[in-house]
MARKOLVO-291309 format. One record per residue (C-alpha): residue in one letter; z, y, x. Coordinates in pm, whole numbers, padded with zeros to 5 digits, always signed. Layout:
BEGIN
AZYX
...
***
This chain:
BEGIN
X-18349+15318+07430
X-18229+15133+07737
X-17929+14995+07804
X-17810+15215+08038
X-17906+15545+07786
X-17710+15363+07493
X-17430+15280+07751
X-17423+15634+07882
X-17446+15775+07503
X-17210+15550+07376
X-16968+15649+07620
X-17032+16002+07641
X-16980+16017+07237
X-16683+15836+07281
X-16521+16044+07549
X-16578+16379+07415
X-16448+16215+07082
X-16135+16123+07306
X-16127+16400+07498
X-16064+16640+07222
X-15858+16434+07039
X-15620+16384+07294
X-15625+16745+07395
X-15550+16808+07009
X-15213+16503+07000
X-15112+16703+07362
X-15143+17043+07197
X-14910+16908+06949
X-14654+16704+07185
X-14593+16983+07350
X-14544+17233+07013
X-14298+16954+06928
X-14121+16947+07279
X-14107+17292+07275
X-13989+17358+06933
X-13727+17054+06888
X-13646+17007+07288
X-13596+16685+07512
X-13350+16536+07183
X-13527+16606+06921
X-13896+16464+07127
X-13690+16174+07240
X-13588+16086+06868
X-13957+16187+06774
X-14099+15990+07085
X-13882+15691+06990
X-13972+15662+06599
X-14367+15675+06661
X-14313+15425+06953
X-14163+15179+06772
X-14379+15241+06465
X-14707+15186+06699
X-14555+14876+06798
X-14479+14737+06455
X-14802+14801+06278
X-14940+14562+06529
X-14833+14288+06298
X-15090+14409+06017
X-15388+14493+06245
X-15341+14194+06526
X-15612+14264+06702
X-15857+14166+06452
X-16103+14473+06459
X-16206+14339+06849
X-16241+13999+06685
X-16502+14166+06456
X-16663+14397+06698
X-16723+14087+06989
X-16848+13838+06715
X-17110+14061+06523
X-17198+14226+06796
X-17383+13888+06880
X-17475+13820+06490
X-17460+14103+06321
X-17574+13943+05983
X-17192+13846+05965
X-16992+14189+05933
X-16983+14214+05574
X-16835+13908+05547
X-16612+13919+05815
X-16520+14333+05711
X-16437+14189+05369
X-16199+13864+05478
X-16026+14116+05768
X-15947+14391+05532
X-15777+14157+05251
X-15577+13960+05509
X-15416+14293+05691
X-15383+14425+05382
X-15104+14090+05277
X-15004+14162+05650
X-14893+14496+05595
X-14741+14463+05281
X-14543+14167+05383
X-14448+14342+05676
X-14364+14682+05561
X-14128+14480+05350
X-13961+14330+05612
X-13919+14693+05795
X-13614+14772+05599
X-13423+14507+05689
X-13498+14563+06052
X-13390+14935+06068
X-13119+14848+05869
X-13004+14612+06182
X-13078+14909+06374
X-12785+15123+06235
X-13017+15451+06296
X-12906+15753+06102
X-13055+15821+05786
X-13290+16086+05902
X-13417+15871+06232
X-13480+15584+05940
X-13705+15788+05719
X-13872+15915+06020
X-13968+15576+06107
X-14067+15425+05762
X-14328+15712+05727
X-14448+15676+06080
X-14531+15250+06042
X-14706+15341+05729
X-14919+15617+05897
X-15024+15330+06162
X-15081+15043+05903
X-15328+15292+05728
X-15435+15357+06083
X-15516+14988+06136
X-15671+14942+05804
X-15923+15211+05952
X-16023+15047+06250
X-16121+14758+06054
X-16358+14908+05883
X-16465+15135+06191
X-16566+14764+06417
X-16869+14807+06146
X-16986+15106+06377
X-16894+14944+06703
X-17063+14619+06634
X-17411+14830+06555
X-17352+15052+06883
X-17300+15378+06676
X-17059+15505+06831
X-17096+15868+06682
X-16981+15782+06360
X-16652+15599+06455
X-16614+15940+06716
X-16688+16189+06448
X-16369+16030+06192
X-16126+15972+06500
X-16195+16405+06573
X-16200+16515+06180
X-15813+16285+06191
X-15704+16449+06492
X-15777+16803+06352
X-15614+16781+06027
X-15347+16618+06169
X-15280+16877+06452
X-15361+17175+06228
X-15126+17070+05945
X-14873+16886+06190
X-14837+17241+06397
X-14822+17447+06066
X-14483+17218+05919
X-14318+17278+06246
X-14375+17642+06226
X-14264+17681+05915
X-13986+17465+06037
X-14007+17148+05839
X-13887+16920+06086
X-13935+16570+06175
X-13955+16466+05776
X-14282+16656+05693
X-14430+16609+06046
X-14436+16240+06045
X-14573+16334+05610
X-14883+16469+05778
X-14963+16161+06022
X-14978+15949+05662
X-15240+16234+05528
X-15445+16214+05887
X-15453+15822+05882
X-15553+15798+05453
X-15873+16048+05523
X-15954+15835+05831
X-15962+15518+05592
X-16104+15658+05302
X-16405+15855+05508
X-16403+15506+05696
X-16473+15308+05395
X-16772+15590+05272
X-16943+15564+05553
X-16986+15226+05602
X-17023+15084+05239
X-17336+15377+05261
X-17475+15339+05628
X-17423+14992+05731
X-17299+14698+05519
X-17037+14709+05204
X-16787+14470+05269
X-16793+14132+05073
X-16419+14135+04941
X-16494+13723+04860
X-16257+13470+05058
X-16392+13186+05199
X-16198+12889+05347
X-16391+12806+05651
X-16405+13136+05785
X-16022+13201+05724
X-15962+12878+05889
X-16182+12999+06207
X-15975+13389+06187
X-15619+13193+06215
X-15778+13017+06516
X-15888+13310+06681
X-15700+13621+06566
X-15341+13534+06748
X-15514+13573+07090
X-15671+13872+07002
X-15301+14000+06838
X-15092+13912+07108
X-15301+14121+07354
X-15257+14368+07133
X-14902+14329+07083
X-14789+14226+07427
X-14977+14522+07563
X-14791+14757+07322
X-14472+14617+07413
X-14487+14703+07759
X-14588+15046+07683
X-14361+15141+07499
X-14080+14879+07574
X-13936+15160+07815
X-13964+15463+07541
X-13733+15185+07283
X-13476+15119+07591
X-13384+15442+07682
X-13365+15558+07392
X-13101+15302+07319
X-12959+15312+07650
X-12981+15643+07793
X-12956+15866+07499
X-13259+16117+07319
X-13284+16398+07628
X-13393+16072+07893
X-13623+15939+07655
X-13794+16284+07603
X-13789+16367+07969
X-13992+16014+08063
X-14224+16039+07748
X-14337+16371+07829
X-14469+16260+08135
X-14568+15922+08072
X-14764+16052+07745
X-14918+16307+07978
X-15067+16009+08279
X-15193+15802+07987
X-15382+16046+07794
X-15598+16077+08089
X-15757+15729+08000
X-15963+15872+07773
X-16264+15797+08030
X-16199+15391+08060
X-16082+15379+07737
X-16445+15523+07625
X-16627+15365+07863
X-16522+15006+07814
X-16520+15063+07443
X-16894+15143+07480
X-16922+14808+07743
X-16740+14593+07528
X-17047+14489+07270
X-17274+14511+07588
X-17070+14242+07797
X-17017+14055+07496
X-17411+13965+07466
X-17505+13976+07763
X-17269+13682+07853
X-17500+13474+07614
X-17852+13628+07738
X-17792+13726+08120
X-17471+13652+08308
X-17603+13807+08667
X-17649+14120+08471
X-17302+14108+08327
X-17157+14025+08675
X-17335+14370+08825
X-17208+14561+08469
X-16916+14447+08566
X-16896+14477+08941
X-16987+14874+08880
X-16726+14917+08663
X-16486+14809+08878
X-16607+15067+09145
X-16642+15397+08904
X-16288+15329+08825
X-16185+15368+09192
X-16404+15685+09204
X-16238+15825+08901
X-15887+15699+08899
X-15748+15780+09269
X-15806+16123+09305
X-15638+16145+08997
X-15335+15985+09088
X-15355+16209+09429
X-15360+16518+09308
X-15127+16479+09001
X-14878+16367+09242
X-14942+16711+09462
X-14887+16914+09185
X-14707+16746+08952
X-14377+16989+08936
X-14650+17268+08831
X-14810+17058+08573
X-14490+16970+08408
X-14368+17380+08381
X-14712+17477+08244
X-14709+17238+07977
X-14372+17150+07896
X-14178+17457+08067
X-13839+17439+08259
X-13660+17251+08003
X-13862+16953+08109
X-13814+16992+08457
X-13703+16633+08522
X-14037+16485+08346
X-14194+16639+08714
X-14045+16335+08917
X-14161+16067+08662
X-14531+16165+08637
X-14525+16171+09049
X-14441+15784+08967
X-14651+15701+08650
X-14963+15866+08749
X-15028+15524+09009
X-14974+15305+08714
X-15297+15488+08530
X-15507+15397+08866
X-15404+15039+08789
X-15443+15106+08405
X-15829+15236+08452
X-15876+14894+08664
X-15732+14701+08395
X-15916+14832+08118
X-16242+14674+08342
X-16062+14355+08341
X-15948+14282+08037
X-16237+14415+07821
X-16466+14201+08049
X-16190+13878+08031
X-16184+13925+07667
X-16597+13976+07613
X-16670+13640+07786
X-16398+13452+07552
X-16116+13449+07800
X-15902+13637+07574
X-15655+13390+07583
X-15629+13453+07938
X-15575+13768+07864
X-15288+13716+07569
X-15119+13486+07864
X-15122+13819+08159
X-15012+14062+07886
X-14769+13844+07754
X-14564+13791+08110
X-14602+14132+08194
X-14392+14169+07863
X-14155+13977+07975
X-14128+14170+08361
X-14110+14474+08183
X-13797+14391+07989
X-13610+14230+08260
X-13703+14522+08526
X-13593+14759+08242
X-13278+14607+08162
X-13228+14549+08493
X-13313+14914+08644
X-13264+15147+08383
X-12893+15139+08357
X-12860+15284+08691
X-13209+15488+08760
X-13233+15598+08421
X-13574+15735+08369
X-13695+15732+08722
X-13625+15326+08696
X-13803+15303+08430
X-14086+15520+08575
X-14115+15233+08900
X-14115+14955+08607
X-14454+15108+08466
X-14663+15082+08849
X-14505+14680+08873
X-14569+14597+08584
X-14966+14739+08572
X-14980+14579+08903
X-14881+14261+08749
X-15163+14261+08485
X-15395+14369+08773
X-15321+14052+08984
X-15308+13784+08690
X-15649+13915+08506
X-15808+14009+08873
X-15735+13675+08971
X-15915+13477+08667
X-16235+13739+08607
X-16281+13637+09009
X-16233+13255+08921
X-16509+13265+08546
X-16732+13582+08636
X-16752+13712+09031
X-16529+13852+09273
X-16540+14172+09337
X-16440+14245+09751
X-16168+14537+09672
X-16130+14662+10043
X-16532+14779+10052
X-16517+14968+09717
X-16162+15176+09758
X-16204+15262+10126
X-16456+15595+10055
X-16252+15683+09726
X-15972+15638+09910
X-16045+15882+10189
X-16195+16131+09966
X-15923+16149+09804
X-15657+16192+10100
X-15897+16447+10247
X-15880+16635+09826
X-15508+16579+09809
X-15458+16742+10201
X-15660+17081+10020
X-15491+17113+09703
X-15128+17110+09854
X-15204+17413+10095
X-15390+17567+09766
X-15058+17482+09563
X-14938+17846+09563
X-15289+17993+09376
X-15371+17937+09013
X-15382+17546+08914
X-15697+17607+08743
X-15878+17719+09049
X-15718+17437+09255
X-15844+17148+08994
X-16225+17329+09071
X-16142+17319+09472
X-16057+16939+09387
X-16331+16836+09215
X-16568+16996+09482
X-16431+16869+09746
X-16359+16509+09637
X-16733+16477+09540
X-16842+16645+09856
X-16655+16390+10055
X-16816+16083+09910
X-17184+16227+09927
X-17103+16272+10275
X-16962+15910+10293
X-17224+15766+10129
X-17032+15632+09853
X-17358+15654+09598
X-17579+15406+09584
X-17973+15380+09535
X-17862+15163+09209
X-17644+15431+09088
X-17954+15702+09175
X-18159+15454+08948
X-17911+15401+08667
X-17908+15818+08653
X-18267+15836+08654
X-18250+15578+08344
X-17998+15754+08178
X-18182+16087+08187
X-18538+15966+08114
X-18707+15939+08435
X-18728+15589+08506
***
């Protein structure tokens, strides 16, 4: 298989993995919106939030440690599998301990509390998964790790929207997110041990002494990056109250889940990048290069027409209750243009062993994001925080852009927007005299008449007729 097929499969596997399972968390955000309103998704928004941000400290990034390493030698992973898993496994314990102290400094009612002490156990099980899932990643099988991450999403949905009809609450919804992330590990752990390697569960001093060297790079990124994701979610909540938070994470939840395509397609890159910055850097220059330029194509008209028909969006989904999420996906839907861009730069950064670069970007942006959020929130409220998102994306854009230029190749930015950019303009122009018909007939207008614009601007190349032709078998 070439590298373009196992690119193209890899990412197409991962995609429609993502695709449905994000459809399947959305079908339940919004069951949950609608059944518990803005307060009770804000309090529900906040508890998961902080819970994906704390199980951080058991998982630190160590699963893309495994993935970019024995990728290269893959006679490594059970070894490495084996360390990994024991070490987050102390992590978590020692951490989960420390959790109840930490809410308790939180003076959260008893309910919120419980709420979040299921929820961080539901993501350290989560992380614990992932570990073992690099073993797929690192052989390219992308299928496998795709397959788990849909079977999780399914039970989790199905059981998660059958407690809230029966009107459980908050207590047993966050129960079923611990059942979802247990299968995950336990299927995880089958799988591998039969397929691939079984993990050697046998410490060894010289490799621990290399993963304490390079894990906190790889954690930080991790963590930093959560932080400023979610850093807005934790401060309104604290600031402005449970309806705010709801209101902002409806729509914010809504722009991100439509990374699923970089997400996938980087995911699938990463491994590729990673050895082919050891065999052929000009060919990981043009990987990258590409990249850079089907995120343009895929991430403007995007943020074009969401921002057209964003009120419509909002009422379908949500419904009038959520009115005032309308205004803040008009804003966050530009910070998911940068976001696609900086999924490019970061995986790339961090598969040529700049991830320290990486750790350094994420880690100011951090710091922005607090101080615009503190700074904006109390008088914007939600829409602040909205405008916080785009600056501080555009901050990671600049800092990474800047140093993948400076190690890898520049890319000249003004030649590969200018088509998407026009295509898009001339999309956006249609769908907002179309705004009064069905939405679902507008989004197949869109799509025809975005990709209609840059065939008739030339935007496709002869290399991207070639890498087709590869992908399907003809070449």
């Amino acid at each position: 298989m070439t590298t373009s097929r196992r690119i193209f499969k890899n990412t197409a596997v991962l995609a429609s993995a993502d695709i449905f399972s994000r459809l399947m968390r959305f079908a339940l955000a919004i069951v949950i919106a609608r059944t518990l309103g803005p307060a009770g998704y804000g309090i529900y928004a906040f508890a998961f939030s902080f819970a994906e941000v704390y199980g951080v400290i058991s998982d630190f990034g160590m699963s893309n440690l495994i993935i970019r390493d024995t990728s290269r030698e893959k006679k490594y992973l059970a070894r490495y599998v084996g360390n990994i898993l024991f070490v987050e496994t102390a992590l978590s314990v020692i951490a989960y301990g420390f959790l109840f102290s930490l809410v308790g400094l939180m003076d959260l009612p008893q309910e919120q509390a419980v709420v979040v002490y299921i929820a961080v156990l539901a993501y350290m099980l989560t992380a614990l998964s992932q570990i073992v899932r690099a073993t797929f990643k690192a052989h390219e099988k992308m299928e496998y790790d795709a397959t788990l991450n849909v079977i999780q999403q399914i039970v989790t949905v199905v059981l998660g929207i059958t407690v809230l009809y029966f009107g459980y609450g908050l207590f047993a919804l966050a129960l079923v997110f611990v059942v979802g992330s247990l299968i995950n590990l336990t299927a995880s752990l089958a799988l591998a041990s039969a397929r691939f390697v079984r993990p050697k569960f046998k410490l060894e001093r010289r490799f621990l002494t290399y993963l304490f060297k390079e894990v906190p790079s790889f954690g930080l990124i991790v963590f930093f990056t959560l932080i400023y994701y979610k850093i807005s979610t934790l401060l309104l909540f604290f600031m402005k109250g449970d309806a705010a938070t709801g209101w902002f994470n409806a729509a914010y939840t809504m722009a991100v889940s439509l990374t699923f395509l970089p997400a996938a397609f980087m995911g699938a890159l990463f491994p590729v990048i990673s050895k082919l910055h050891v065999s052929s850097t000009d060919l990981a220059k043009f990987v990258y290069n590409e990249s850079f330029r089907y995120m343009l194509i895929l991430g403007l008209p995007l943020a074009f027409g969401t921002t057209v028909l964003a009120d419509k969006v909002i009422d379908i989904t949500y419904g009038g209750q959520f009115y005032n999420s309308a205004g803040v996906l008009q804003i966050v839907i530009w910070s998911v243009v940068l976001l696609f861009l900086n999924f490019v730069l970061t995986t790339t950064l961090t598969s040529i062993n700049l991830q320290r670069v990486v750790m350094y970007a994420t880690g100011l942006c951090v710091a922005v994001n607090i101080i615009l959020n503190l700074l904006i929130i109390p008088t914007f409220s939600y829409i602040g925080a909205s405008y916080v998102m785009v600056a501080t994306e555009l901050t990671t854009f600049s800092i990474c852009f800047y140093y993948a230029s400076k190690n890898l190749c520049f890319v000249q930015v003004q030649r590969v927007v200018l088509k998407p950019l026009i295509g898009s303009f001339v999309m956006a122009v249609v769908v907002y005299y179309l705004r009064p018909i069905n939405i679902f007939i507008i989004f197949g207008v869109a799509v025809w008449v975005y990709f209609a614009s840059l065939i008739a601007l030339r935007t496709f190349t002869k290399q991207d007729v070639d890498v087709i032709k590869s992908i399907i078998g003809r070449k």
